[in-house]
TILOVO-585640 format. One line per field, with one value per residue (C-alpha): residue number from 1; residue in three letters; x, y negated, z negated. Coordinates in nm, 4 decimals. Example, Ala and Ser with C-alpha at 12.3 -4.5 7.8 and 13.67 -1.06 7.14 Angstrom:
2
seq = (1	2)
type = (ALA	SER)
px = (1.2300	1.3670)
py = (0.4500	0.1060)
pz = (-0.7800	-0.7140)
This chain:
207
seq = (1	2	3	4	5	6	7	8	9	10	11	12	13	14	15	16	17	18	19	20	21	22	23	24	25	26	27	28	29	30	31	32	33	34	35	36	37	38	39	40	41	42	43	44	45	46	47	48	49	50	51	52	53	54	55	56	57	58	59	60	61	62	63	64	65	66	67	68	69	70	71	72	73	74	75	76	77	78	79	80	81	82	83	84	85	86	87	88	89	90	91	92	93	94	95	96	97	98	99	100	101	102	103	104	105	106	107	108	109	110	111	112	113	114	115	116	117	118	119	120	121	122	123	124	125	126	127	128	129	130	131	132	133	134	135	136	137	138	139	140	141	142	143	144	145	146	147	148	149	150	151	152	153	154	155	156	157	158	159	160	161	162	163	164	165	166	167	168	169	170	171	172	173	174	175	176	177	178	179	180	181	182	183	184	185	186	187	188	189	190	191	192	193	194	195	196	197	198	199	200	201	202	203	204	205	206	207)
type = (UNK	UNK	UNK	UNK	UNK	UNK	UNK	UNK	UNK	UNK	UNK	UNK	UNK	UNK	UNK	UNK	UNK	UNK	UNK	UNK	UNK	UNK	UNK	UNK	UNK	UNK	UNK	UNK	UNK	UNK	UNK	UNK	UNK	UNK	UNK	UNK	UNK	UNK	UNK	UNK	UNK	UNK	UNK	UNK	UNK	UNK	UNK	UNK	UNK	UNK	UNK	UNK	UNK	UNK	UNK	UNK	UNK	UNK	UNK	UNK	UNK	UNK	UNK	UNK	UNK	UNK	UNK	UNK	UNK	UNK	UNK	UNK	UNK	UNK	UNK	UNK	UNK	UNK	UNK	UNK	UNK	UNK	UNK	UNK	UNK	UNK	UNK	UNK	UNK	UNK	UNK	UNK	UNK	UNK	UNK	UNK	UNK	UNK	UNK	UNK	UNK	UNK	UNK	UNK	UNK	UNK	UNK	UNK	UNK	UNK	UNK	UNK	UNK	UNK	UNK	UNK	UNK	UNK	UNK	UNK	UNK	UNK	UNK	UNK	UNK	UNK	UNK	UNK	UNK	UNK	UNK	UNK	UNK	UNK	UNK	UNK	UNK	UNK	UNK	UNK	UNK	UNK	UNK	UNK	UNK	UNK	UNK	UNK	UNK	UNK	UNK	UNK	UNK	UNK	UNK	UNK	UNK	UNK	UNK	UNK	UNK	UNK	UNK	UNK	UNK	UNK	UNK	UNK	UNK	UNK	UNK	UNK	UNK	UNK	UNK	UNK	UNK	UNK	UNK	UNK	UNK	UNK	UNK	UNK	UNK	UNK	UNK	UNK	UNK	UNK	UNK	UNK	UNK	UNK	UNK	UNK	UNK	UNK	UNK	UNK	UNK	UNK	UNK	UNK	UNK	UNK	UNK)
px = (-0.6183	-0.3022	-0.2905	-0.6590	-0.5336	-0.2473	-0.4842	-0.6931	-0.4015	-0.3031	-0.6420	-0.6315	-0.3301	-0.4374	-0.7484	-0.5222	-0.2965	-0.5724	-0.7543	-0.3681	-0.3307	-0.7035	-0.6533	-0.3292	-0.4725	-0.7107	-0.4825	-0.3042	-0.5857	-0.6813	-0.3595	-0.3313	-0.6964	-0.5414	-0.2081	-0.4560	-0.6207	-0.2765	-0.0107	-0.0536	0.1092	0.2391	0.5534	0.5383	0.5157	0.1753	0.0201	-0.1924	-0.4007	-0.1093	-0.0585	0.1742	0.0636	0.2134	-0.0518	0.1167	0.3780	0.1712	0.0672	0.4270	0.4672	0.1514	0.2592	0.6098	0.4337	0.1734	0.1849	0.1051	-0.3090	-0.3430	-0.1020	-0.3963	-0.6417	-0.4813	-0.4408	-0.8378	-0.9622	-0.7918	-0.9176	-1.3033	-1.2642	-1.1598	-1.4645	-1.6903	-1.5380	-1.3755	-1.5254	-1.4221	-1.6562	-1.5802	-1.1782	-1.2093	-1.4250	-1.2030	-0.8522	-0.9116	-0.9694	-0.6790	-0.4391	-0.5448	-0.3829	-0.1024	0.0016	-0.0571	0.1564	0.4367	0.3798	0.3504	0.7137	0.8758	0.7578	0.8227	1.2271	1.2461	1.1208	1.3410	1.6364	1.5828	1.4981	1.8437	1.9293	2.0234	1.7066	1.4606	1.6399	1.5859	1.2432	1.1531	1.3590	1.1690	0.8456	0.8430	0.8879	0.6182	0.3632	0.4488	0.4170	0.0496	-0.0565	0.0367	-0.1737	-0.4868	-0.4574	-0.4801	-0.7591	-0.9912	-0.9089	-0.8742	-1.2093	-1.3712	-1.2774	-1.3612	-1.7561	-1.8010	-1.5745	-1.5660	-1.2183	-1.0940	-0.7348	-0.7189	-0.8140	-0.7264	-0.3494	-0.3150	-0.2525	0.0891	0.2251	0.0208	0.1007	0.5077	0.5162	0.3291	0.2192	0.5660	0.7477	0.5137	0.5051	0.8842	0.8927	0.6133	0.7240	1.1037	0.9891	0.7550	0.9889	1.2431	1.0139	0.9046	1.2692	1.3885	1.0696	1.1385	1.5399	1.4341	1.1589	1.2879	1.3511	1.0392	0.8832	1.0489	0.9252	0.6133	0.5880	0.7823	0.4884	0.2010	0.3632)
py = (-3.5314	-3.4561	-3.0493	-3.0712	-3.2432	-3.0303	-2.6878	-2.8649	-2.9461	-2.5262	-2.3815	-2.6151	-2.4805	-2.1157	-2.1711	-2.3221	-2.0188	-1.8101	-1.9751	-1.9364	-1.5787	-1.4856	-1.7233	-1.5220	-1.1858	-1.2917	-1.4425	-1.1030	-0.8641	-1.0125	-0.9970	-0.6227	-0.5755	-0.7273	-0.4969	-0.2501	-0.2571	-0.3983	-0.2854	0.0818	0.3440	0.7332	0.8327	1.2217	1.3533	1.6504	1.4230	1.1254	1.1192	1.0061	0.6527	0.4221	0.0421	-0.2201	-0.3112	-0.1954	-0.4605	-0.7509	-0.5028	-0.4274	-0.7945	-0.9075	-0.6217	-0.7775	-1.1428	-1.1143	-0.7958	-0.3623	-0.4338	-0.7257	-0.5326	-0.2501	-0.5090	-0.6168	-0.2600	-0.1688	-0.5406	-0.4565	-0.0798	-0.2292	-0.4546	-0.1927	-0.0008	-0.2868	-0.4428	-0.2365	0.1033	0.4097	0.6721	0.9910	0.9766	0.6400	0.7630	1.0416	0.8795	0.5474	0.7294	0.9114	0.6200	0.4452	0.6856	0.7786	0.3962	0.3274	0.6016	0.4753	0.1241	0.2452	0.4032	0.1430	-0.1285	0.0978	0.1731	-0.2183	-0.2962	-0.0698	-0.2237	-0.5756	-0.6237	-0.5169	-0.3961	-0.0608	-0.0521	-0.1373	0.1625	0.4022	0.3109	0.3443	0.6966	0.8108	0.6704	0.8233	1.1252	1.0704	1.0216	1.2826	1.5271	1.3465	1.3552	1.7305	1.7840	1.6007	1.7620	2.0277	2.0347	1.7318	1.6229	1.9048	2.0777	1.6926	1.6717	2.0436	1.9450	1.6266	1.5155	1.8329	1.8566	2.2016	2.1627	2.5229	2.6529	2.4304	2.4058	2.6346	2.4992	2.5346	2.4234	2.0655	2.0712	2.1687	2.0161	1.7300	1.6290	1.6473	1.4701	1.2052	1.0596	1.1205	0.9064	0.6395	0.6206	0.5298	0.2764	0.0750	0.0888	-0.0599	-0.2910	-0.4256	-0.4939	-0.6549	-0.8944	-0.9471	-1.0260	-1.2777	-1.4970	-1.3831	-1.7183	-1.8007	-1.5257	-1.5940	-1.9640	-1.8183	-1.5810	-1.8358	-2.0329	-1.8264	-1.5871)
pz = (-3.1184	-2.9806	-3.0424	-2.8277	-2.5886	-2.5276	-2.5516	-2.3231	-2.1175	-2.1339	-2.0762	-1.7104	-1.6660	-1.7074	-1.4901	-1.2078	-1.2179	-1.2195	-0.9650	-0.7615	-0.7972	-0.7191	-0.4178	-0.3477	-0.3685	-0.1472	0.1288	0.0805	0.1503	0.4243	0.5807	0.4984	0.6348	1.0049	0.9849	0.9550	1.2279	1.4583	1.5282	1.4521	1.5971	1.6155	1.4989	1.5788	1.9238	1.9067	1.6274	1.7897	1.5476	1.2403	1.3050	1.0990	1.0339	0.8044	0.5652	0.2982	0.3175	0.2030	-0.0527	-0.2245	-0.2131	-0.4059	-0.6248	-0.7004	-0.7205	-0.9352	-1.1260	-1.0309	-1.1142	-0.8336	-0.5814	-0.6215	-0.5620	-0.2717	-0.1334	-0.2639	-0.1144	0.2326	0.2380	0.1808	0.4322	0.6803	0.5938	0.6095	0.9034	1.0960	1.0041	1.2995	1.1211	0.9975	1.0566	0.7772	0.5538	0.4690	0.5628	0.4018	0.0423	0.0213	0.1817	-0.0958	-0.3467	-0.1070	-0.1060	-0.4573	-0.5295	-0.3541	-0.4356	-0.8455	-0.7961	-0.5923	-0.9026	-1.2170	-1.0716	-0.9390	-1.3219	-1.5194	-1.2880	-1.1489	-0.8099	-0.6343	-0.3109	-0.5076	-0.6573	-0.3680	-0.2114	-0.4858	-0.5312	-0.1474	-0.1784	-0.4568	-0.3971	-0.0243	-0.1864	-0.4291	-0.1316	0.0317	-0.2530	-0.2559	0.0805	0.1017	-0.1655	-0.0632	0.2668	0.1681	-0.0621	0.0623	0.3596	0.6033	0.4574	0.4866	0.8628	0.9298	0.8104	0.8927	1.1830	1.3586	1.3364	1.2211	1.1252	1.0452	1.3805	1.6056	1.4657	1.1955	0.8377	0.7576	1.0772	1.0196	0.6841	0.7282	1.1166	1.0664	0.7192	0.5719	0.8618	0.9381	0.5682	0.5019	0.7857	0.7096	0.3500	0.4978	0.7287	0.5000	0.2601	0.4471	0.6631	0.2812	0.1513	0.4730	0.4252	0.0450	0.0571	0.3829	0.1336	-0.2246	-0.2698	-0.2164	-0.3743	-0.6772	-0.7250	-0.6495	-0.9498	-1.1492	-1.1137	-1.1369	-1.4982)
């Protein structure tokens, strides 16, 4: 009886943890869906319109906690709730699509160096480095080819016109998300190396 027991004794085990780290993701996404929404903010004088907020944060940390796959359904979870929620039309519709695969880029890069290395200092730094350069690259791309035609139609927002293509793209683009990727990056280690402590019982317990 006793190997039964002790499967039966695992398989609790594995439920709990699951039931832990679907409770976690939850708890996670909701925070994100709040930073959201507050505080947000613009970085770049002549560009309103590109705000910064800290959603990501939670985000990178479920992503360090539990795994890459739950840190994108944390940042997916949090960008459905927006829309459901806290949906501001056009501007979200568009935006919220591509922030998704602006943030899991950086969030993919920041993991796969922290991985490869062990979470250091050293290698929070070169992950933030190279994944704000990674979003970047991505969010000049989709600007160009999906999201300034998208707000041209169907927020009545001609990029083109109004400011001219390559100076959003050069002047604004490329700044703001040099400077977004920097900041969340940073923002994200100084709130991991506060709890990592914490954070590592944490994953201890739920891996």
């Amino acid at each position: 009886m006793e190997p039964i027991f002790l499967l039966s004794v695992l398989g609790d085990l594995r439920v709990m943890n699951k039931t832990r780290r679907l409770t976690i993701v939850a708890l996670l996404s909701a925070i994100s869906f709040v930073l959201m929404i507050f505080p947000q903010f613009p970085i770049l004088p002549g560009a309103s319109f590109l705000k910064i907020d800290f959603s990501i944060v939670p985000v990178l940390l479920g992503a360090l906690i539990l795994g890459l796959k739950q840190g994108y359904a944390i940042l997916i979870l949090r960008s459905v709730l927006k829309l459901l929620l806290n949906n501001e039309g056009p501007g979200d519709l568009i935006g919220i699509p591509m922030n998704i695969i602006g943030m899991a880029t950086l969030i993919t890069i920041i993991i796969v160096i922290i991985n490869r290395k062990q979470v250091t200092k050293g290698s929070f730094v070169m992950g933030g480095l190279l994944g704000t350069v990674g979003l970047t690259v991505v969010m000049v791309i989709l600007n160009y080819i999906y999201a300034v035609p998208l707000y041209a139609v169907f927020a009545n927002f001609d990029i083109k016109a109004t400011i001219g293509m390559t100076k959003y793209i050069v002047g604004m683009v490329v700044p703001f998300n040099l400077i977004e990727g920097f900041i969340l990056s940073a923002v994200s280690a100084l709130v991991f190396f506060s709890i990592r402590h914490v954070l590592a019982r944490m994953h201890s317990q739920l891996n």
